[in-house]
PATOR-398982 format. One line per 10 residues: for each residue x, y, z of C-alpha. Coordinates in Angstrom, 1 decimal, always signed. Layout:
BEGIN
X Y Z | ...
END
This chain:
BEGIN
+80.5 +71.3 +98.3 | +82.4 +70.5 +95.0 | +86.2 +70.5 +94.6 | +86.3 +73.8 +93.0 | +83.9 +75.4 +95.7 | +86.0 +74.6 +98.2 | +89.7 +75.7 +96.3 | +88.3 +78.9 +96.1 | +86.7 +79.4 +99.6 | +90.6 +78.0 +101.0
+92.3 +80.8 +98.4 | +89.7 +83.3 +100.0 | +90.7 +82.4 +103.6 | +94.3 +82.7 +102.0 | +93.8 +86.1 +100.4 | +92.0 +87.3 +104.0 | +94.5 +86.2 +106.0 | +97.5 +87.7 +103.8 | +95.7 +91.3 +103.8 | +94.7 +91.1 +107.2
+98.5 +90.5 +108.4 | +100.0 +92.7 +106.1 | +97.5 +95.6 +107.6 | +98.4 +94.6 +110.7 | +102.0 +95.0 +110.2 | +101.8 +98.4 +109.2 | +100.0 +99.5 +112.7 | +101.5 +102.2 +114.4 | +102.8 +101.5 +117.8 | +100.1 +104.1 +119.3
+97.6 +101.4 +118.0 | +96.5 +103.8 +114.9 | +96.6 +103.2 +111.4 | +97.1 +106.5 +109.2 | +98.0 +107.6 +105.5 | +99.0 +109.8 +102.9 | +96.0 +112.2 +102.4 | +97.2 +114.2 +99.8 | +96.4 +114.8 +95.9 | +95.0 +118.6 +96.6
+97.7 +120.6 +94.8 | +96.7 +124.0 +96.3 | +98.4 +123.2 +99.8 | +101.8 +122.5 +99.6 | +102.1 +125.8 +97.3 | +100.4 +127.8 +100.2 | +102.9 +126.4 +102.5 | +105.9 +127.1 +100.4 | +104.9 +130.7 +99.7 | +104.2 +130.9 +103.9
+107.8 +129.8 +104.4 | +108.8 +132.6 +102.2 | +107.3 +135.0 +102.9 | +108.0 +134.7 +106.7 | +111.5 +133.7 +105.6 | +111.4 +130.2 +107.5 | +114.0 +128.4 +105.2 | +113.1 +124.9 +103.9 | +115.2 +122.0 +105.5 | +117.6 +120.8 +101.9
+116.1 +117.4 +102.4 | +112.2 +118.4 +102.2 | +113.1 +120.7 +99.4 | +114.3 +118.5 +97.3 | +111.1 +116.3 +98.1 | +108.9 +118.9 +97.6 | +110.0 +119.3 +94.1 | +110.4 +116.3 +93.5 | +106.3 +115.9 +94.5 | +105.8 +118.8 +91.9
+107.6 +116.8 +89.1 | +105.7 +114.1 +89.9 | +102.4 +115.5 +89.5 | +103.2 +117.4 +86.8 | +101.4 +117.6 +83.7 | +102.9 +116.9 +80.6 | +102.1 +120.1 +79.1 | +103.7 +121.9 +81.9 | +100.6 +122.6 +84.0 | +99.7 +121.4 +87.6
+95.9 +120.5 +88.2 | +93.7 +121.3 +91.3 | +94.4 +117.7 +92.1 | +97.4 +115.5 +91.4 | +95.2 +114.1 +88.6 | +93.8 +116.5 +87.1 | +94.4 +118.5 +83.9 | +95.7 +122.4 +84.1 | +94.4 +124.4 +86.7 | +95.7 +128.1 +86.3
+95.3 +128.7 +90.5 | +97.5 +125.6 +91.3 | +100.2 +126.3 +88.4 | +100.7 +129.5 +89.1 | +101.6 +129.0 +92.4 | +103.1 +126.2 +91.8 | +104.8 +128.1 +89.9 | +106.4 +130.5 +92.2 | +106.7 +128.0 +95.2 | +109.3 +126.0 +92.9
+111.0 +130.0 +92.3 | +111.0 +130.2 +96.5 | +112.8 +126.5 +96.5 | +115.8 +127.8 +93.9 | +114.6 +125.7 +90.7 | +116.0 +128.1 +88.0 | +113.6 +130.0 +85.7 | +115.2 +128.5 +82.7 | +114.6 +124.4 +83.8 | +112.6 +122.6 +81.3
+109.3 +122.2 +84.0 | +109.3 +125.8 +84.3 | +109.8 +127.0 +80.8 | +106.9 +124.2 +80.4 | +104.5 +126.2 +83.2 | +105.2 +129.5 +81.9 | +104.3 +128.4 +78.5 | +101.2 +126.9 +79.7 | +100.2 +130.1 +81.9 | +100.9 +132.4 +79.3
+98.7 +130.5 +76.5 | +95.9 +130.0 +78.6 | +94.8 +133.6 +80.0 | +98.2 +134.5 +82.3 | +98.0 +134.7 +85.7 | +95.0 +137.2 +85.5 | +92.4 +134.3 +85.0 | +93.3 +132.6 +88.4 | +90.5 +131.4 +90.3 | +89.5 +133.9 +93.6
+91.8 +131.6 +96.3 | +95.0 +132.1 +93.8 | +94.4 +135.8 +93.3 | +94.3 +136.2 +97.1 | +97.6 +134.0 +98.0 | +99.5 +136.3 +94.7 | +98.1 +139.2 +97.0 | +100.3 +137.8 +100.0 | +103.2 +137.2 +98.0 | +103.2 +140.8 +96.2
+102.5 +139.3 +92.7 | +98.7 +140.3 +92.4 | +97.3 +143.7 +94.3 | +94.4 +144.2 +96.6 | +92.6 +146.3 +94.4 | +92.0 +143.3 +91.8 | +90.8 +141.1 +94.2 | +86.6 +141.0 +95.0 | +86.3 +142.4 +99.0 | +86.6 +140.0 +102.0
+85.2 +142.2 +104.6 | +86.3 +141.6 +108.5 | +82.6 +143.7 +109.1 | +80.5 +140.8 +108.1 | +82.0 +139.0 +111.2 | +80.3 +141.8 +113.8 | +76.9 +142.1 +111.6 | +73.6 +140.4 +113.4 | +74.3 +137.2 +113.4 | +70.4 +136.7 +112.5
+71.2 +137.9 +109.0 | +71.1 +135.0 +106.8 | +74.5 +135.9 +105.3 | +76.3 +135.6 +108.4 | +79.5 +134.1 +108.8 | +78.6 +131.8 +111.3 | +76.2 +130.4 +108.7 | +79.1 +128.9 +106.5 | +80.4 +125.7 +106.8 | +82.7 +125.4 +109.1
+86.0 +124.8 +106.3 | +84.5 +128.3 +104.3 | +84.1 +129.8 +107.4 | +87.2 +129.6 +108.8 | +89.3 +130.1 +105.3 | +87.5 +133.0 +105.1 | +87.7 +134.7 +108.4 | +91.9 +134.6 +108.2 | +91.3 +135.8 +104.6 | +89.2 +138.7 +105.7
+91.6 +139.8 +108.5 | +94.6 +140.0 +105.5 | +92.7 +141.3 +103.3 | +91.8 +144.2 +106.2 | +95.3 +145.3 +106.5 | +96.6 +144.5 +103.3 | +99.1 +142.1 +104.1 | +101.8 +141.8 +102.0 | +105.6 +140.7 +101.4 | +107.8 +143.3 +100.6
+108.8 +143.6 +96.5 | +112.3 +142.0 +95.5 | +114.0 +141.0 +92.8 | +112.3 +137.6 +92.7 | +109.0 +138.7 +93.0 | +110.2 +141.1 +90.1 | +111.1 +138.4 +88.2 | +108.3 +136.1 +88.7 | +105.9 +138.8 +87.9 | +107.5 +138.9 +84.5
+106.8 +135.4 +83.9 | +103.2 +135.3 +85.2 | +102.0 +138.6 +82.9 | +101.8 +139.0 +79.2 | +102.6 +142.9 +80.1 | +104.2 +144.9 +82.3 | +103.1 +144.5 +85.6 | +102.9 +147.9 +86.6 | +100.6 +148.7 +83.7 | +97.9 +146.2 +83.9
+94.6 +147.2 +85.1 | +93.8 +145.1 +87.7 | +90.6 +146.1 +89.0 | +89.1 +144.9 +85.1 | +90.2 +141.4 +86.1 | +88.2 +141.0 +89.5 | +86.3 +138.4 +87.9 | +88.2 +137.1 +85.2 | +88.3 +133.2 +85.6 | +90.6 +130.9 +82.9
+88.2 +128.7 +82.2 | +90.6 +125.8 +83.5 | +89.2 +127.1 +86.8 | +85.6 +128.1 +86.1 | +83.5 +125.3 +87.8 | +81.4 +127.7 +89.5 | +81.1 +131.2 +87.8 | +80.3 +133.8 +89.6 | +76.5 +134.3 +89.1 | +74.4 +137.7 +89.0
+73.5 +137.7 +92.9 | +77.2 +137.6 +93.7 | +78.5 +140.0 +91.3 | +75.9 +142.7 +92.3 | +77.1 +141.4 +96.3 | +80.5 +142.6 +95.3 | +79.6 +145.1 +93.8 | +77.8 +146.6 +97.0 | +80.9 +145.6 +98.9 | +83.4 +148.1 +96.2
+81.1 +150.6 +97.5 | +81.0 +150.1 +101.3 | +85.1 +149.4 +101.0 | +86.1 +152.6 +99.2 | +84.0 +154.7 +102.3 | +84.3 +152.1 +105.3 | +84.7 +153.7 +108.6 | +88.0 +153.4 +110.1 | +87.2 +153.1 +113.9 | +84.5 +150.1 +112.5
+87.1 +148.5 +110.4 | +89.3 +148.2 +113.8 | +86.7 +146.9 +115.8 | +85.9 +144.2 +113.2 | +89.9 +143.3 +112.7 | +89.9 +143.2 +116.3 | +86.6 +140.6 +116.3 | +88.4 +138.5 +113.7 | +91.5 +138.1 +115.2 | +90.0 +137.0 +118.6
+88.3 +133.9 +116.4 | +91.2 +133.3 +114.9 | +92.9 +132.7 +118.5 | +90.4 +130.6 +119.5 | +90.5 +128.5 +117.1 | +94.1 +128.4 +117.4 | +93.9 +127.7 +121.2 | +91.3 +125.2 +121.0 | +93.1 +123.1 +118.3 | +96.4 +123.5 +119.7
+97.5 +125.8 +116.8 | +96.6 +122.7 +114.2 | +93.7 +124.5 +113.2 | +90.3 +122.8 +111.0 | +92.5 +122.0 +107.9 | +95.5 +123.3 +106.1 | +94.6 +126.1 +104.8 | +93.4 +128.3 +107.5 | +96.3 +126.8 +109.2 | +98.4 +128.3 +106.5
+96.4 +131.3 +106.5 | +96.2 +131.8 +110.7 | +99.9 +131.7 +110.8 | +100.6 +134.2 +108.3 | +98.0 +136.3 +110.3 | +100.2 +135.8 +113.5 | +103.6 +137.2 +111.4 | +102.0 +140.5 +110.0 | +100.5 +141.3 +113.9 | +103.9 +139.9 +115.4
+106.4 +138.4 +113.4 | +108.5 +137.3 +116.4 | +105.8 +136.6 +118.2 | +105.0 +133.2 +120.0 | +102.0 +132.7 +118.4 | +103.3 +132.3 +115.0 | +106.0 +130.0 +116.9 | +103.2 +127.4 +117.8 | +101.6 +128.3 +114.4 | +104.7 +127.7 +112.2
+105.4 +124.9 +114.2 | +102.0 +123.2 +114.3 | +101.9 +124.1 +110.3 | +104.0 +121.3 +109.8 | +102.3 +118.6 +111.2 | +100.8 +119.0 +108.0 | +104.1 +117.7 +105.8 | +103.7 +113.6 +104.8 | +106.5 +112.1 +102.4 | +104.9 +109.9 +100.5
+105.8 +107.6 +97.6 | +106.1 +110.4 +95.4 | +107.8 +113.0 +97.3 | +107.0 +115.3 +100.4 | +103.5 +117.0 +100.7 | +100.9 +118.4 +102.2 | +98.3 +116.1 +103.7 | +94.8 +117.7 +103.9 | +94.6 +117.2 +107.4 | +97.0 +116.8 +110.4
+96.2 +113.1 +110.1 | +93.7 +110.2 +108.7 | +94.6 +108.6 +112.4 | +90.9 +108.1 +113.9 | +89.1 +107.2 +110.4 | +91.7 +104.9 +109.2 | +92.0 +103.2 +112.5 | +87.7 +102.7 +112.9 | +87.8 +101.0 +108.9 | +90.5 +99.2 +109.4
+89.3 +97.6 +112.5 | +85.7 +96.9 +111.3 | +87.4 +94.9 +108.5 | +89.4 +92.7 +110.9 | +86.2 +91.9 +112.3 | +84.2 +91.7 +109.3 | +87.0 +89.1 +107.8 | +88.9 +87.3 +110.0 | +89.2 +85.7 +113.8 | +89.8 +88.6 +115.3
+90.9 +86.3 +118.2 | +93.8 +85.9 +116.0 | +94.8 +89.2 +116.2 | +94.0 +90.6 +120.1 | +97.3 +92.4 +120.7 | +96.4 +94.7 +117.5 | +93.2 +95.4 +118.2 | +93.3 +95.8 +121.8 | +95.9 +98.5 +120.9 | +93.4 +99.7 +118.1
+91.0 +99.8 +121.5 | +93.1 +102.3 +123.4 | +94.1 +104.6 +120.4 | +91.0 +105.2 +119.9 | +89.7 +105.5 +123.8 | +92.3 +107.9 +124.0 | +90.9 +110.5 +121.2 | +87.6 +110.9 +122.0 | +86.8 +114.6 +122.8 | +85.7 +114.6 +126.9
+84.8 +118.0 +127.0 | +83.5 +121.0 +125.2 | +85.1 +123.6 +123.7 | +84.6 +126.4 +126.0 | +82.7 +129.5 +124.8 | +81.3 +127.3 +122.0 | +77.9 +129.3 +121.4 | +80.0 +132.7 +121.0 | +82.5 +131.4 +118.4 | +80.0 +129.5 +116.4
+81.0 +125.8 +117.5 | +78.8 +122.8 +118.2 | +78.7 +121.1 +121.1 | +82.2 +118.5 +121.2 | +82.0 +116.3 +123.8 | +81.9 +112.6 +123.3 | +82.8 +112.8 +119.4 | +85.7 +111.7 +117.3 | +87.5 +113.5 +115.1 | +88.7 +112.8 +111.4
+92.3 +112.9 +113.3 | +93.1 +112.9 +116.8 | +91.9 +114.5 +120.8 | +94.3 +117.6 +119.7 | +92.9 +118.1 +116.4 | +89.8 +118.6 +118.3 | +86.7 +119.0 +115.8 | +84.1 +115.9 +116.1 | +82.7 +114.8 +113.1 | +79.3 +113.2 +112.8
+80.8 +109.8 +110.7 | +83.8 +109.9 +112.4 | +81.9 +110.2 +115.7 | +79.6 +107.2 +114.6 | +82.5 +104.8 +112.8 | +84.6 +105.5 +116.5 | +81.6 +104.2 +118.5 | +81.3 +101.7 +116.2 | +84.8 +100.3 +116.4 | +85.1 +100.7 +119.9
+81.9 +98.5 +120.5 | +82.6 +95.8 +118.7 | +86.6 +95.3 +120.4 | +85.0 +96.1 +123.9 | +82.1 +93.8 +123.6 | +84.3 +90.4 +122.1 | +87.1 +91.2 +124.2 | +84.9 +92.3 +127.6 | +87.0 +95.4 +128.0 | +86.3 +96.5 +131.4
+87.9 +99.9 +131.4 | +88.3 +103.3 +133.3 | +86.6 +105.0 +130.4 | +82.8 +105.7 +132.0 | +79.3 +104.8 +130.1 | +78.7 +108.0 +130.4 | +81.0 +109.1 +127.8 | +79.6 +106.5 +125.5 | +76.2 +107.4 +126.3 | +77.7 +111.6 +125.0
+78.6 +110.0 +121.6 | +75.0 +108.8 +120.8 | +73.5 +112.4 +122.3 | +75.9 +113.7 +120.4 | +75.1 +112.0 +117.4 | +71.3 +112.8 +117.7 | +72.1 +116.7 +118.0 | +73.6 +116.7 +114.8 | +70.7 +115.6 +112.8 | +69.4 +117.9 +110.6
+65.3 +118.8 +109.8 | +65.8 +116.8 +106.8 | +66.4 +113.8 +108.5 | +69.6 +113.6 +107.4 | +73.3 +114.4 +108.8 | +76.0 +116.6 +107.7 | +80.1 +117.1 +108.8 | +80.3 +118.9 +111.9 | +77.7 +120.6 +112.6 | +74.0 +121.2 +111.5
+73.3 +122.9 +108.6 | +73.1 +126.8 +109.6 | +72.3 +128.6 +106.3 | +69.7 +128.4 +103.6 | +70.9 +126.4 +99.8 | +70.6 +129.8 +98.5 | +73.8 +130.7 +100.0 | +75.9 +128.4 +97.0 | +74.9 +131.4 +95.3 | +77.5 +133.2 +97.1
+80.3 +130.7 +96.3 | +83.3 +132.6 +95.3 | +85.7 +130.2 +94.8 | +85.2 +129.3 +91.2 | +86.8 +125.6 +91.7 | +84.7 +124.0 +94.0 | +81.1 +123.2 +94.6 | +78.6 +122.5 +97.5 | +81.3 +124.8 +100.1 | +79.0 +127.3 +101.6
+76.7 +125.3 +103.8 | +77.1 +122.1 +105.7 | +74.5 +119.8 +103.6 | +73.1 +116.5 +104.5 | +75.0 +113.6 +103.1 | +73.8 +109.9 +102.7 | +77.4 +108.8 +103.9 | +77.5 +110.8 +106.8 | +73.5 +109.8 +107.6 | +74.4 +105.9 +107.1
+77.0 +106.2 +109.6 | +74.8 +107.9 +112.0 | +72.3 +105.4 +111.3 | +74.6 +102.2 +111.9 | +75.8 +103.2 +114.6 | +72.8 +104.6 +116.7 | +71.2 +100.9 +115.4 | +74.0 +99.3 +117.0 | +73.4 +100.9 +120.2 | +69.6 +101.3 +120.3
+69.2 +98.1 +122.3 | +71.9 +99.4 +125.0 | +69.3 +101.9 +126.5 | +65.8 +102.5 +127.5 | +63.4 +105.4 +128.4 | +63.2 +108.8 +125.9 | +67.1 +108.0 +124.5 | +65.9 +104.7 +123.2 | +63.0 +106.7 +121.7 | +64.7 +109.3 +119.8
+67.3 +106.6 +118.6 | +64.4 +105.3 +116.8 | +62.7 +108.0 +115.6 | +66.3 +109.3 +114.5 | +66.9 +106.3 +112.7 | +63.3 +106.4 +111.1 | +64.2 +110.0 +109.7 | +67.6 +109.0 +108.8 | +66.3 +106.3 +106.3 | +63.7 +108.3 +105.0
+66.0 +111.0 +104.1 | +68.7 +108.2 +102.3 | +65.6 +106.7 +100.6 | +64.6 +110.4 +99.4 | +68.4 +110.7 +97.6 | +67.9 +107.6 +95.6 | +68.3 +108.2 +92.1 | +65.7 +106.5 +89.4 | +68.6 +104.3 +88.3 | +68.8 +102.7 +92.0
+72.3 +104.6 +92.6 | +73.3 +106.7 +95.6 | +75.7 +109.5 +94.9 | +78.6 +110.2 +97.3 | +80.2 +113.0 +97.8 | +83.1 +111.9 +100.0 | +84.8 +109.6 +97.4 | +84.3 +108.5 +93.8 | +81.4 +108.8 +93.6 | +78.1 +106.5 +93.0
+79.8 +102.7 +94.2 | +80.6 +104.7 +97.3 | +77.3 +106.9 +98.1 | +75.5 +103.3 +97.1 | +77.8 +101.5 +99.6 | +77.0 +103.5 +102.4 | +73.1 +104.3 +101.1 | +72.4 +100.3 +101.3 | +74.1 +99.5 +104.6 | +72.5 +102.5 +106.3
+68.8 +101.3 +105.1 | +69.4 +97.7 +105.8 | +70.2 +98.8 +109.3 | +67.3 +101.1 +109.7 | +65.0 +98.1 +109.0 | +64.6 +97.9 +105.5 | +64.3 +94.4 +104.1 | +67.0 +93.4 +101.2 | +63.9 +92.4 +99.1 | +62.8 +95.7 +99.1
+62.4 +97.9 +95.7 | +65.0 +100.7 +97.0 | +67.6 +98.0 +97.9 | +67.2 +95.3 +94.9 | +67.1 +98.7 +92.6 | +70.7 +99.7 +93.8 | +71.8 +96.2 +93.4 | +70.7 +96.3 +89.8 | +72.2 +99.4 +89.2 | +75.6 +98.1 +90.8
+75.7 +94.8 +88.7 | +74.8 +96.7 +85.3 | +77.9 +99.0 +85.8 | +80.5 +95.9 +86.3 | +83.1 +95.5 +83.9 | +83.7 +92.3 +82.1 | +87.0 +91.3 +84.4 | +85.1 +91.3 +87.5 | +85.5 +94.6 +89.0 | +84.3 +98.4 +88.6
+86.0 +101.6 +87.9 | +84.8 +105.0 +88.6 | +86.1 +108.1 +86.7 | +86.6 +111.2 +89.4 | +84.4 +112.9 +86.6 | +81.7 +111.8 +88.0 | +81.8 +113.4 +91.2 | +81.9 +117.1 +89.1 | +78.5 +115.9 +86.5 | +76.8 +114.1 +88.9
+76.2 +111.1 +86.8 | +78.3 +107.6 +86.6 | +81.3 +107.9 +84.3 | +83.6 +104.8 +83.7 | +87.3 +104.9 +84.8 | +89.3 +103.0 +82.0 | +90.3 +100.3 +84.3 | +88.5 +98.4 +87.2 | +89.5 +99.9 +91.0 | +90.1 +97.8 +93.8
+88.6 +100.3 +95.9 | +85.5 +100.6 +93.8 | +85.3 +97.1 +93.5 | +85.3 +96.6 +97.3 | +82.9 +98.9 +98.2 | +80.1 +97.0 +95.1 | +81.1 +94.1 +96.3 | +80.3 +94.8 +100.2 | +77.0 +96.5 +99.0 | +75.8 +92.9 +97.3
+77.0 +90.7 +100.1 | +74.9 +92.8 +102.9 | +71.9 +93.3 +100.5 | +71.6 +89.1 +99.3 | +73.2 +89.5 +96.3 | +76.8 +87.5 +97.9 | +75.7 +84.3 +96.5 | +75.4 +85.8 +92.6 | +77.6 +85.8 +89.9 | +78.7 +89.2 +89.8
+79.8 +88.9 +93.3 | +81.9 +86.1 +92.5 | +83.5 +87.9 +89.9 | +84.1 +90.9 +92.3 | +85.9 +88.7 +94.4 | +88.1 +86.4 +91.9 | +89.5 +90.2 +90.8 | +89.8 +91.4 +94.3 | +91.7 +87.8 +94.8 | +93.9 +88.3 +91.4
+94.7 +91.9 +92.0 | +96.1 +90.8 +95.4 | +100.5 +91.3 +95.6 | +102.1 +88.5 +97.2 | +102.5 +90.8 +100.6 | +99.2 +90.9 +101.0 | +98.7 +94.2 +99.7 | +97.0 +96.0 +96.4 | +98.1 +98.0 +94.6 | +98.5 +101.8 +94.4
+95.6 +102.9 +92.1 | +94.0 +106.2 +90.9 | +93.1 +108.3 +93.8 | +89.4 +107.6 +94.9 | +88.8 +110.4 +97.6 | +87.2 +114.0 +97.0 | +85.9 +116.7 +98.4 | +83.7 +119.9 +97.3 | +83.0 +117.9 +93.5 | +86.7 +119.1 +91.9
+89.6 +117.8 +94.5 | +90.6 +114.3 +94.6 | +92.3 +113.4 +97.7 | +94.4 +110.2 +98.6 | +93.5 +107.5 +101.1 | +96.1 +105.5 +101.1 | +95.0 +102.6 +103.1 | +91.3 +102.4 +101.2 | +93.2 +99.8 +99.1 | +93.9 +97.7 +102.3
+91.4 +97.5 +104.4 | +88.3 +97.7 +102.2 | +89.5 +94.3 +99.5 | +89.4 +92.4 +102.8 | +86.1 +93.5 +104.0 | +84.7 +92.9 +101.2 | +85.9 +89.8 +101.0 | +85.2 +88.4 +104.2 | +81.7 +89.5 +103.9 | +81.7 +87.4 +100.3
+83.2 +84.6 +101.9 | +80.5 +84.6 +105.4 | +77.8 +84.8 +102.5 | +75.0 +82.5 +104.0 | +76.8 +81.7 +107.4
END
C-alpha cells in the first residue's frame, strides 16, 4: 500500500471515529436516538386552530416559536408550501394564515399582508384542497354545505364491499373516520369577531354571499396533484343525494359506530393516536361530545407530545417520535463502521431501549376494529405509540441481533418473542410478494380513484414498497439460519417472493424508486441490499444495472443530489447541489454490490470526508424524507448516521 493509500484510509478511520462519537454523544439517556421529523406544514396549523377553537391558550414561549417556525418557512412571496420547501400551497397558507390570527400576529404585519396578497391572487380561499376546506369547516370560515360528504354510514356498510373503510390504509382510514364523525354533527366554533375578520381576508366577496356549494370541487391549482376524476365526482355526487334524505335514527347508529373506533384507537395508543392528524382530529371529536370531558384531557394532553423545537422554531413532528427507527439506523452504522467494542455502554443501552418497545401483546378486539395482528413488532416510535410497522419491525430485529449476538446478551426477554417478530413479519407479506406499512394490502389499486385529497398520491391503499420488502427480506435472511422445520421453510420461500417482487420494480434504467425518501438513490439503496441478501449475486444484470445507473447520475464533486421533484414525476431529477444523505445511501449501494473498490466510490467518500464539520457532524441540508409523493418530511439524524455507514462499508471494502 502506497503513502497516499494509506493517508486516506487513516483520514477515513479519523472521519469514522469523529461521526461515530459525535452520534454517540447525542444519545438519549433511555438509550434512543430521535429527531426533528417535521417539514409537513399542514400540522402545526391543525394544532393551532385545535387550541382555539377549544380555547386551550398557547404557553407565550411556544407562541413565539411557533411563529417564529412560520417565518422561517415562509415563502418569499408570502405563501406557505405543503412542505417547508415547497412553493405556495393554498391549503397550508390559508391556515397558516389564520393559525398566526389565533397567536395575535396583527392583520396589518408585513408576512400577513404578504399571505393575503398571495391567497387572494391565486383563487382565494375557495380553491383549497378537500383537507383545508374541512379544517375552515371547524373553525367557522368555510360551511358544510361546500364541502364533498364524509359519511359516518360507510363505517356500518358490509364490510365485504370493496369500498369499505376498513379497506383504506390505515393513515386514510383513520383521518377519515374522525372527519366523518364532524362532519356528522356539523361541528363547528361559534362565529366572532376574528373569524369575521379573517373571513374578510380569505374571500374576494362577502362571505355571506358566496355560493359555496359551486366550489365543492374547486382546487387552486397550487394544490391540484390529484384532481378529482369522473368515478369520484359521480361518487359524490351519489353521496349529495343519500345526504339531503339520510335517515336520522341510521345517521345515530353510524355516529355512534364511529365514535366507538375512535376510542379504541384512542385507548389502544394511549390517546397518541396513528399520526398527528387524527390525533388533532380525535381530540376535537372528544370537545364537541364533552368539552370538559376526560377524554379530551388525555387527548389535549397526548396532542402535544406531538410539539418538537427545532432549529427553526417549535413544530409539529409527524409522529410522537422517530425514537425506534432512528435508534435501529444508528446502531447498524456503529457496527457497520467502527469497533463497536469501543462503544458497549451505548449500545448496550441502544440494547434495552429497544427491548423495551417491542409490542408483547395484541391489540385486543383487533379483527373487529380493522387492526393486524401486533405482537412481536416495532413501531416507527415507541411500546405506547403502539402500531408495528413491517420495516420498523424488521430494522428492530435486526439491531437487536447483532448487539445480542457480539455482546452475548443473556436476557429475560424470551425467544419466543423473537421468534413473534419473524411470524409477524411473514404475515405481512402481501400476494405480490412484496411488503407494505402496517398491514397487508386490503383494497383493490382502483380505489386511488377515490382519492380526495387533491395533494397527495398513493394514500388509499397500503401498497407494496421495495423499502419496506428489503427490510423484510434482510432481516428474515439474517434469521433464517436460527430455525428449522416449516418456519425455516416459509422464511425461504418468503424471501424467494420478496426478491422477485424487488426485481419486478426495477426500472429499464437499473434504478429503484422509493417512496419513503428522495427518491431513486434511496429505493436503489434498499432494492440492491434486499436482493443481495435474498441470494442474488453482485455480478448479476439487475445489480451491475443499478450500479450503472447510480455511477451515471454522480456529480463531478463526488456526491449526488436528488431534487424532492422526483418523488411527484417519478423520474430522477437533479438537486442543484450534492446531498450527504444521497451520497451515503449511493455510496453504501456500490460498496455491498462490488463497486467499493471503483472510482466513483472513492469520490463518494473524499466528499462524504470533506463535507465532514470538525464535531464530527454534517451539515443541515435540504430535507430528504417524504411521504404520499408531495410532503417532504425531516430526518434529522439521516445526516449522521448514514455518512458513517457508508463510509465504514467504503473503508471494509475487500476485508
Amino acid at each position: 500500500m502506497n503513502e497516499t493509500a494509506i493517508e486516506t484510509k487513516e483520514k477515513i478511520r479519523e472521519s469514522i471515529k469523529r461521526g461515530a462519537d459525535y452520534l454517540v454523544s447525542i444519545q438519549e439517556e433511555n438509550g434512543c436516538w430521535q429527531g426533528d421529523y417535521g417539514g409537513p406544514m399542514f400540522l402545526l396549523p391543525m394544532y393551532i386552530g385545535a387550541c382555539y377553537i377549544t380555547g386551550k391558550e398557547t404557553d407565550p414561549r411556544e407562541r413565539e416559536g411557533f411563529i417564529r417556525y412560520f417565518r422561517n418557512v415562509q415563502n418569499n412571496d408570502g405563501s406557505i408550501g405543503l412542505h417547508a420547501e415547497d412553493s405556495g400551497c393554498m391549503f397550508t397558507t390559508v391556515l397558516g394564515y389564520a393559525a398566526l390570527r389565533f397567536l395575535g400576529v396583527g392583520r396589518n404585519e408585513p408576512e400577513l399582508r404578504n399571505m393575503r396578497t398571495w391567497i387572494l391572487s391565486n383563487g382565494t380561499a375557495l380553491g383549497s384542497a378537500s383537507w383545508g376546506k374541512f379544517f375552515m369547516s371547524l373553525l367557522n370560515l368555510y360551511p358544510y354545505e361546500g364541502l364533498n360528504p364524509l359519511l359516518p354510514e360507510l363505517w356500518i356498510i358490509s364490510r365485504w364491499m370493496p369500498f369499505h373503510p376498513a379497506k383504506l390504509w390505515c393513515h386514510a382510514r383513520q383521518v377519515y373516520l374522525p372527519m366523518a364523525y364532524l362532519y356528522g354533527i356539523r361541528a363547528r366554533m361559534p362565529e366572532n369577531e376574528l373569524i369575521r375578520e379573517i373571513r374578510n381576508d380569505i374571500y374576494e366577496t362577502d362571505y355571506n354571499t358566496i355560493d359555496f356549494m359551486k366550489h365543492r370541487n374547486t382546487v387552486a391549482p397550487a394544490d391540484n396533484y390529484r384532481p378529482y376524476g369522473a368515478l369520484l365526482k359521480m361518487i359524490n355526487r351519489i353521496q349529495l343525494f343519500y345526504e339531503k334524505h339520510h335517515i336520522k335514527k341510521f345517521r345515530k347508529r353510524s355516529l355512534a359506530a364511529v365514535f366507538d373506533h375512535i376510542q379504541f384507537e384512542d385507548r389502544v395508543t394511549n390517546y397518541i393516536d396513528i399520526g398527528p392528524v387524527n390525533s388533532v382530529l380525535n381530540t376535537l371529536v372528544h370537545y364537541f361530545v364533552d368539552p370538559g370531558g376526560w377524554h379530551f384531557k388525555k387527548s389535549h394532553e397526548a396532542l402535544r407530545k406531538y410539539l418538537f423545537e427545532g432549529h427553526d422554531g417549535i413544530k409539529m413532528n409527524g409522529y410522537n417520535s422517530t425514537a425506534l427507527w432512528d435508534t435501529a439506523f444508528a446502531v447498524q452504522s456503529i457496527f457497520a463502521a467502527a469497533e463497536p467494542g469501543n462503544y458497549e455502554r451505548c449500545l448496550r443501552k441502544a440494547y434495552d431501549f429497544i427491548r423495551d418497545n417491542q409490542v408483547v401483546d395484541d391489540v385486543p378486539d383487533n379483527k373487529k376494529y380493522y387492526r393486524h395482528p401486533s405482537r412481536g413488532g416495532w413501531p416507527f416510535s415507541d411500546r405506547d405509540h403502539g402500531w408495528p410497522i413491517t420495516d420498523c419491525t424488521a430494522e428492530g430485529y435486526k439491531s437487536e441481533a447483532l448487539i445480542r449476538g457480539t455482546f452475548g446478551i443473556n436476557d429475560q426477554a424470551p425467544a419466543e418473542l423473537r421468534e413473534a417478530a419473524i411470524k409477524l413479519i411473514l404475515s405481512f407479506q402481501n400476494s405480490d410478494g412484496g411488503w407494505a406499512t402496517y398491514e397487508k394490502q386490503r383494497g383493490g389499486t382502483w380505489l386511488e380513484l377515490l382519492n380526495p385529497s387533491n395533494v397527495f398520491g398513493d394514500i388509499m391503499i397500503d401498497y407494496s414498497y421495495v423499502e419496506c420488502t428489503s427490510s423484510c427480506i434482510q432481516a428474515l435472511a439474517r434469521a433464517r439460519d436460527t430455525y428449522g422445520g416449516g418456519l425455516r421453510k416459509g422464511i425461504e420461500k418468503a424471501i424467494k417472493r420478496g426478491a422477485r417482487f424487488i426485481m419486478s420494480r426495477q426500472k429499464p434504467d437499473g434504478s429503484f424508486e422509493g417512496s419513503w425518501a428522495v427518491c431513486f438513490t434511496y429505493g436503489t439503496w434498499f432494492g440492491v441490499w434486499g436482493l443481495l441478501d435474498a441470494g442474488v449475486f453482485p455480478e448479476s444484470p439487475e445489480i451491475q444495472k443499478a450500479c450503472r445507473f447510480l455511477m451515471e447520475h454522480q456529480n463531478d464533486d463526488g456526491g449526488w443530489g436528488e431534487s424532492h421533484i422526483s418523488c411527484k414525476e417519478g423520474r430522477w431529477i437533479g438537486h442543484d447541489m450534492s446531498q450527504v444523505v444521497n451520497t451515503s445511501w449511493a455510496l453504501m449501494t456500490l460498496a455491498r454490490a462490488g463497486r467499493g473498490n471503483s472510482a466513483p466510490a472513492e469520490k463518494a467518500a473524499r466528499f462524504l470526508m470533506e463535507k465532514q464539520m470538525l464535531n464530527g457532524d454534517w451539515p443541515r441540508e435540504s430535507l430528504v424524507g417524504v411521504f404520499n409523493k408531495t410532503a417532504l418530511i425531516n430526518y434529522e439524524n439521516y445526516r449522521r448516521y448514514f455518512p458513517i455507514w457508508a463510509l465504514g462499508l467504503y473503508a471494509h471494502t475487500g476485508e
